[in-house]
DRENDO-1510 file (C-alpha; in Angstrom, 1 decimal, always signed):
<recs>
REC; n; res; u; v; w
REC; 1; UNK; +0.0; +0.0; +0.0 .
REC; 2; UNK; +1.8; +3.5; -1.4 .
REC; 3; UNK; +2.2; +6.3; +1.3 .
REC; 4; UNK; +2.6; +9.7; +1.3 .
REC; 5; UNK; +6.3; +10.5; +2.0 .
REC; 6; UNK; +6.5; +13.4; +4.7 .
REC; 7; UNK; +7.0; +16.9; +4.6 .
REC; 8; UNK; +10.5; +17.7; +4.0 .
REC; 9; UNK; +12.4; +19.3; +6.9 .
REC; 10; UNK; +15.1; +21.4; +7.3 .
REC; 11; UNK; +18.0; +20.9; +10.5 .
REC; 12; UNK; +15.4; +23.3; +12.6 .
REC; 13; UNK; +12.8; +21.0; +12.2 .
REC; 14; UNK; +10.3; +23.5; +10.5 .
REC; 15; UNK; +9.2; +22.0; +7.1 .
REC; 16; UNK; +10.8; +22.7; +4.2 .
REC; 17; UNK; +10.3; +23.9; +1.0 .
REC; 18; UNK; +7.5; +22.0; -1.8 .
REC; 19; UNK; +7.2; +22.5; -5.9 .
REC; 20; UNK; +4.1; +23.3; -6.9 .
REC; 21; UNK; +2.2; +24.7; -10.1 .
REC; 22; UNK; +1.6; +28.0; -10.1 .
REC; 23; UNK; +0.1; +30.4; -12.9 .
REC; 24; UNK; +1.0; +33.7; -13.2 .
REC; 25; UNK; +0.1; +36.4; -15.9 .
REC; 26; UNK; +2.7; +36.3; -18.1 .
REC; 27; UNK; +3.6; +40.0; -19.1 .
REC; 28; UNK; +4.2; +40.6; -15.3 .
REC; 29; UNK; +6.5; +37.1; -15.2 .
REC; 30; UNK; +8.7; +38.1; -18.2 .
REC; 31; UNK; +8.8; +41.4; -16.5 .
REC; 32; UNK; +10.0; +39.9; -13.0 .
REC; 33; UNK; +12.7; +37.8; -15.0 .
REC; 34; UNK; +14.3; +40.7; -16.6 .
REC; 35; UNK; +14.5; +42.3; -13.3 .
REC; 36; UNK; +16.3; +38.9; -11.9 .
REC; 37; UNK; +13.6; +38.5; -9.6 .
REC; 38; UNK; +13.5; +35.7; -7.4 .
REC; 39; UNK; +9.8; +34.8; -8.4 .
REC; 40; UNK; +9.8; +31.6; -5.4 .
REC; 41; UNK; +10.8; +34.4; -2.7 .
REC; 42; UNK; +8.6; +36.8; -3.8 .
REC; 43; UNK; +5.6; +34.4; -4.0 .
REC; 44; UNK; +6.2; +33.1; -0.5 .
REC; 45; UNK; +6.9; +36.3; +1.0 .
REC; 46; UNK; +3.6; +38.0; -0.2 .
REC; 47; UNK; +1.8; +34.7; +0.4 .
REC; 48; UNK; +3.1; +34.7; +4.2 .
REC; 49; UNK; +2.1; +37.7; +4.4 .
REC; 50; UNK; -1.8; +37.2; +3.2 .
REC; 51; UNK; -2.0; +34.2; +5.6 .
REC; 52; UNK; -0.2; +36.0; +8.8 .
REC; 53; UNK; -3.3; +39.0; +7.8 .
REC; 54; UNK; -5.9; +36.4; +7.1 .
REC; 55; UNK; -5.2; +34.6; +10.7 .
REC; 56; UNK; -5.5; +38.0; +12.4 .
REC; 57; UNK; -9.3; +38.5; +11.1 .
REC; 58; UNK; -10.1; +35.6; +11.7 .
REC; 59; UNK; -8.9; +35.4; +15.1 .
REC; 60; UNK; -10.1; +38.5; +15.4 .
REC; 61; UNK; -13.6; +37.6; +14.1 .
REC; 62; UNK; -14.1; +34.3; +16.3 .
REC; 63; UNK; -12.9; +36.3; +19.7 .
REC; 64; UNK; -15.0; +39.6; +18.6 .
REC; 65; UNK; -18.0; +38.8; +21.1 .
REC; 66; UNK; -15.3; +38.4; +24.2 .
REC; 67; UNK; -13.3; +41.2; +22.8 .
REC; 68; UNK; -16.3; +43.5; +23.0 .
REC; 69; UNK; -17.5; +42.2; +26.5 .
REC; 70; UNK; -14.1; +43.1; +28.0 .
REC; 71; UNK; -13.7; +46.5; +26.8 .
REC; 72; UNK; -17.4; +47.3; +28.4 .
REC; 73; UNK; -16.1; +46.0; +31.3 .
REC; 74; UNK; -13.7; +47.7; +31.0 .
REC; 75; UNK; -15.3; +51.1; +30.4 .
REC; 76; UNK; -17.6; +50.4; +32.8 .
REC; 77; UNK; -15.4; +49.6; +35.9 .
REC; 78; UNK; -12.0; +51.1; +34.6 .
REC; 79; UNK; -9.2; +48.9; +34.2 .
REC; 80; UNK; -8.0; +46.2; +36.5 .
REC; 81; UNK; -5.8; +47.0; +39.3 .
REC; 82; UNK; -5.7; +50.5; +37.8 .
REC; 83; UNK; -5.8; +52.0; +41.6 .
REC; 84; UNK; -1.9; +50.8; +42.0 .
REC; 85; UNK; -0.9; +52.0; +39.0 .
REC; 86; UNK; +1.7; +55.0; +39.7 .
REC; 87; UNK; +2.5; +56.6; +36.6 .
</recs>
């Protein structure tokens, strides 16, 4: 029975790098190659970034109800242990 070899890792144990297929326009990839851009880099440092901001809404988005509880609370009694505070 074939199985799926695991991820690739690299000597800090965080997984490693995968091909895939990716289509991009093509005026804007003949562009990025005459500017000896490093398409792969680029690609997963914008995609990083979309995820990192997508996780932060999201997060954001299930914790909104607790969020907005706390900063009635908040509002309404002033913040915690705010009577020691000496600045």
């Amino acid at each position: 029975m074939p199985t799926t070899p695991p991820a690739r890792r690299t000597r800090k144990g965080l997984p490693g790098k995968r091909a895939i297929n990716l289509s991009l326009s093509s005026d804007v990839l003949e562009a990025a190659k005459d500017l000896k851009i490093n398409i792969s880099q680029v690609c997963d440092h914008h995609l990083r970034e979309v995820v990192r901001h997508e996780q932060v809404r999201k997060w954001r988005e299930e914790h909104a109800d607790f969020i907005a509880a706390y900063n009635a609370t908040v509002e309404a009694e002033g913040l915690p242990l705010d009577e020691w505070r000496s600045f």
